[in-house]
N, C-alpha and C positions, 0 to 999 in steps of 0.2 A: 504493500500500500504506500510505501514512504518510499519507493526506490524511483529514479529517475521515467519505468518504463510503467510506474502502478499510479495511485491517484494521485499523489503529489505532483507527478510527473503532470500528467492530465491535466490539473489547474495550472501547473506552470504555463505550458503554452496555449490554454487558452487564456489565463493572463496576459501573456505576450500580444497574442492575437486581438485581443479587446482591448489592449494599452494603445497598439500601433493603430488601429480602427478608432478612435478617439483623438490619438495624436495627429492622423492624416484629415479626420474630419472637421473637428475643433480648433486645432492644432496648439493646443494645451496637453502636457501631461502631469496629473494631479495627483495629490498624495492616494487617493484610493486604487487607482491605476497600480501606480507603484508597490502599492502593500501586496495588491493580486499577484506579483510577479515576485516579490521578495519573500513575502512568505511560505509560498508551496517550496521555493530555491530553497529558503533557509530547513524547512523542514528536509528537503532530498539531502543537504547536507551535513541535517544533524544526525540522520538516518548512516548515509556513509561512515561519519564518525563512531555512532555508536557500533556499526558492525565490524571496525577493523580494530583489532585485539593487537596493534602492532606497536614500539616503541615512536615517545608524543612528537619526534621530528620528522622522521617518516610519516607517521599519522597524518602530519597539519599536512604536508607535501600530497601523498596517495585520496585526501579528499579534497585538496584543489585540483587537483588533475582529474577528479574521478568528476568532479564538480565542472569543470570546464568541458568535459570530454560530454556530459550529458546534455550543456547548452550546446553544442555543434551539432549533435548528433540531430536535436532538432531542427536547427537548421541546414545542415545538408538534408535530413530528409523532405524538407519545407522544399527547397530547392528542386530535389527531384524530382517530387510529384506536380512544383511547377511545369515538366516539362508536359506533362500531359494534358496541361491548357493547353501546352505552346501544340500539342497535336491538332487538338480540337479548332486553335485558329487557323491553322495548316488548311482544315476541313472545308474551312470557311471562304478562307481565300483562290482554293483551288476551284469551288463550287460558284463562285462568285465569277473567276476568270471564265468557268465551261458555259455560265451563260449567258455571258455579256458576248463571248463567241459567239454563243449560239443567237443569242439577238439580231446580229451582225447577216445573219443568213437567213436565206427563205423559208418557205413551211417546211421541204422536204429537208432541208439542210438544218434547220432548227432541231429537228428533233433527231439526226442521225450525231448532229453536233452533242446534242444532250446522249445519249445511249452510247458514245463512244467515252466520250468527257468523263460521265462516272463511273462505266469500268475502268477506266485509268485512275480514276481517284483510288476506286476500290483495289486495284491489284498496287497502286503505290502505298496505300496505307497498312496493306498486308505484308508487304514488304518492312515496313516500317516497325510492326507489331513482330515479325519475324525477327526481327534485328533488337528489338525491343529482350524480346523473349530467351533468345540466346544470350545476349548480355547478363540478364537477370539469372540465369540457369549455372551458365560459368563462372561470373565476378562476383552474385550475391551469393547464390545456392554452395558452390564449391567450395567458396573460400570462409563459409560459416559452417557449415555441417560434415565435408570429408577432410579427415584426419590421415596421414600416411601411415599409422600406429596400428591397424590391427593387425588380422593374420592373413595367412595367402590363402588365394582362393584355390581348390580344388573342386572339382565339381562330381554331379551328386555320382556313385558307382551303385549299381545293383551287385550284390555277389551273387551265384547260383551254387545252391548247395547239390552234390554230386548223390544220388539215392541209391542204396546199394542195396 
């Protein structure tokens, strides 16, 4: 609950998110803002602290770093999943370009313009989701969950027993 990824975590960045949504609209940022943000932090890092049983200069060290490591972590992931707007404008623009094309053209050409226009949107964006996919597969999936440490693979053998 107290750990950067549990509820603490949770009010952090939507503290964050409601501080910066207040600062961009208002363009004040006020003590209650503030407290939404510092609080949930201060609790993620009394939580660190209390869980590391290690001597107090390492200690102060291993929970700023653990502490800094969890404000990044939201923001590269903030980062990432921006880019899945930047798809969706992708979407928009490319749809935008196939029918101002296709405006440009006559009845029969309009709509050969249109049926060509969004299978090409559709096999670029499957492309894109491909490329998406194996990134995700290799840099996230691989490099959090396989280990070089177990044992070798042999595969499965049936034996047959000889009946006498």
């Amino acid at each position: 609950m107290f750990d950067g990824k549990g509820l603490a975590g949770m009010l952090f960045y939507m503290g964050v998110l409601f501080g910066g949504w207040r600062w961009v609209s208002q363009g004040h940022f006020g003590l209650l803002k503030t407290l939404l943000i510092v609080v949930p932090l201060g609790a993620i890092l009394a939580y660190k602290w209390h869980e590391n049983q290690i001597p107090m200069g390492e200690k102060i060290l291993v929970v700023l770093i653990e502490g800094f490591e969890t404000v990044m972590a939201y923001v590269a992931n903030t980062l990432s999943f921006l880019r899945v707007a930047a798809f969706s404008l992708n979407h928009v623009a490319l749809a935008i370009a196939v029918f101002t094309l296709a405006d440009m053209m006559g009845q029969t050409g309009h709509w050969i313009t249109v049926v060509l226009g969004n299978v090409f949107i559709l096999v670029m964006e499957g492309a894109i989701v491909a490329i998406q996919v194996l990134r995700l597969e290799y840099y996230e999936g691989f490099s959090r969950f396989f280990s070089g440490d177990g044992r070798e693979y042999r595969p499965l053998t049936l034996r047959t027993s000889q009946a006498s």
